[in-house]
C-alpha positions in Angstrom: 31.1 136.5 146.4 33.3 136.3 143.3 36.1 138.2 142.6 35.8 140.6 139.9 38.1 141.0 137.0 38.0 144.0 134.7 39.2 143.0 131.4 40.8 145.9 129.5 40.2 146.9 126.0 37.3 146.9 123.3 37.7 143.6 121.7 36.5 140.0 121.8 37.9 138.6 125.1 35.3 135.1 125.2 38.6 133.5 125.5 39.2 135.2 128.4 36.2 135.5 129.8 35.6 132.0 129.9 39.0 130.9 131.7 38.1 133.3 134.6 34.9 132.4 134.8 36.0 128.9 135.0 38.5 129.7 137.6 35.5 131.1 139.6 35.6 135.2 139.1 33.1 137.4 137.6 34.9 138.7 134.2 33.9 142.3 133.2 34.9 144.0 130.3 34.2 147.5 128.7 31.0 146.3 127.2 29.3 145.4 130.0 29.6 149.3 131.5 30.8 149.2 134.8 33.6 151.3 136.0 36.8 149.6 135.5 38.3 150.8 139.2 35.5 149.1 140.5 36.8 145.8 140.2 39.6 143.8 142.3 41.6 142.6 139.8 42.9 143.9 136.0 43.6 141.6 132.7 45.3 143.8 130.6 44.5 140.9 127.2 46.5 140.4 123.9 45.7 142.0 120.6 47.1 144.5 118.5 51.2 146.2 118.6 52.4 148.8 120.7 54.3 151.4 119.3 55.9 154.4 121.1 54.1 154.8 124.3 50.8 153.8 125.5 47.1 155.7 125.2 46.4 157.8 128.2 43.3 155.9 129.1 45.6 152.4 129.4 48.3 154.0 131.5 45.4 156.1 134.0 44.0 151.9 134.6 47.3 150.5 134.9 48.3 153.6 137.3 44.8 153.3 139.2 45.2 149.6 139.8 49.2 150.3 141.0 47.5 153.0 143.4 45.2 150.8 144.9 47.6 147.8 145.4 45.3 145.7 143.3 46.9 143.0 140.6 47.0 142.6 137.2 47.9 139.9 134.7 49.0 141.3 131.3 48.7 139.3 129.2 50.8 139.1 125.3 50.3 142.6 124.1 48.9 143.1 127.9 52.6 142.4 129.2 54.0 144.3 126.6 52.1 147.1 127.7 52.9 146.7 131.1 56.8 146.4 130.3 56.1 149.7 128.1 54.5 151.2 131.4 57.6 150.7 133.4 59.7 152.2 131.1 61.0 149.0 128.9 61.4 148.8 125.2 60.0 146.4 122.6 61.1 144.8 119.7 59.5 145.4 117.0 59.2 142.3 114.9 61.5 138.9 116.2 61.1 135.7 114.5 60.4 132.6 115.1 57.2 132.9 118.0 54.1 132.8 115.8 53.0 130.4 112.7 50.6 131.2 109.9 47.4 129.4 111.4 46.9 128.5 115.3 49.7 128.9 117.8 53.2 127.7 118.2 53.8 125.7 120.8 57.8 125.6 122.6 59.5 124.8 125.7 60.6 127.6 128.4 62.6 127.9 131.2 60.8 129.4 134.4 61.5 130.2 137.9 60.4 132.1 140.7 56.2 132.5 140.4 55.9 131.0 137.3 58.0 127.9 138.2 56.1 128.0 141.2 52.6 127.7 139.4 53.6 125.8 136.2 56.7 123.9 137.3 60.5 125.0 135.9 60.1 124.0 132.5 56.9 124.9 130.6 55.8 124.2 127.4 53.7 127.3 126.7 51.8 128.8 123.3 52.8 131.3 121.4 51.3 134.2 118.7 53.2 137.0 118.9 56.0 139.1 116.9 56.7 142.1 119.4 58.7 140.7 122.5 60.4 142.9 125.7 63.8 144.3 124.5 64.4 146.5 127.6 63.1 145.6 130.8 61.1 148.1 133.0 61.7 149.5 135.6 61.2 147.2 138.5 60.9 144.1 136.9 62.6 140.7 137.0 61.9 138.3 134.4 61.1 134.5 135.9 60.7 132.9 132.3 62.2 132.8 129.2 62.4 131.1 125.8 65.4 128.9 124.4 65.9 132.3 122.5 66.3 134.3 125.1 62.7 135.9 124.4 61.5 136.9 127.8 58.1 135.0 128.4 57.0 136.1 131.5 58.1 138.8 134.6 57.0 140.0 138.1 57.6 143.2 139.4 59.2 143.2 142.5 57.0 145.2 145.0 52.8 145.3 143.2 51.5 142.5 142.4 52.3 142.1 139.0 52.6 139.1 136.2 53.3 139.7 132.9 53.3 136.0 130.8 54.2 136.7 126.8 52.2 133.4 126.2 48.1 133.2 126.1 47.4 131.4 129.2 43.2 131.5 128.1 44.4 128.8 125.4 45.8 126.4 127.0 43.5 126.4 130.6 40.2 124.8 131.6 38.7 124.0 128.3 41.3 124.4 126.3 43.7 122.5 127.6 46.0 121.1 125.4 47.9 117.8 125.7 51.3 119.4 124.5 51.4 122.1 126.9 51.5 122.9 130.1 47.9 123.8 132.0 48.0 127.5 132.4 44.8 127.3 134.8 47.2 128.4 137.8 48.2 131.4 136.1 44.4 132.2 136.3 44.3 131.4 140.0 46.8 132.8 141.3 45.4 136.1 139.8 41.6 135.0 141.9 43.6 134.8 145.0 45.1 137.8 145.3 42.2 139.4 144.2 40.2 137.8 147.1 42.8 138.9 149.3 42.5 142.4 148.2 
């Protein structure tokens, strides 16, 4: 049976549907009805700015998920959220991470689980003008931008990776030859959630 993957949110996730299912889970999101605590793993996606704190419904998954011990991959605006959720800050607007058409594309620095999955210096997309200011509570960044711009964290005790980057754009079928494939990032999420 495949794991299932609740993807949070109201938008158009295709982009993410498609890397999980590529990566062999069974993507849900609101529009398909079920009950988001019914599934074994949570993509918190990208899309839209955070400002102040987060809407009840996002925090009551996020907290759910913690509860249960179940992962989650946040995703852009998703990591921001989780950062938010653990008490971090944002900036508001940084330059430099997001062009007028497509993505940027740059070099990072990684370590820990992300130069585990993606080896210690990805090159990685980017979209994106809010970035972590304050780190949460909990969490340890393991990549990070010549800037300084943190790319991508762990917590250290649930099962948590936040990546800045859109992982769904450079996997599977969208691979790209000037950047690093993301598709781990994907499976590492499948596995825990068949270990859950």
């Amino acid at each position: 049976m495949k794991p299932t993957v609740y993807i949070y949110g109201s938008g158009d996730y295709h982009n993410y549907v498609e890397a999980l299912t590529a990566a062999g889970a069974a993507p849900f999101t609101e529009a398909d009805g079920v009950d988001p605590l019914s599934c074994r793993a949570l993509l918190l996606p990208g899309g839209g700015d955070i400002h102040g704190s987060l809407p009840p419904e996002e925090t009551a998954v996020i907290r759910a998920y913690i509860d249960a011990g179940r992962p989650i991959l946040g995703v852009c605006r998703g990591m921001q959220a989780l950062n938010v959720y653990f008490g971090g800050t944002l900036f508001d607007d940084i330059p430099g991470h997001r062009i007028a058409v497509g993505d940027a594309i740059h070099p990072t620095e990684a370590c820990g689980l992300v130069a585990d999955l993606l080896g210690q210096a990805p090159v990685v997309n980017s979209n994106h003008h809010q970035a972590v200011d304050r780190l949460g509570d909990g969490l340890t960044v393991c990549q990070r931008a010549a800037d300084g711009t943190v790319e991508a964290f762990v917590h250290d005790v649930y099962p948590i990776l936040g990546v800045q980057w859109h992982p769904e754009r450079q996997s599977f079928g969208r691979v790209r030859g000037d950047a690093a494939d993301a598709a781990p990032i994907f499976r590492w999420l499948l596995h825990l959630a068949e270990a859950e």
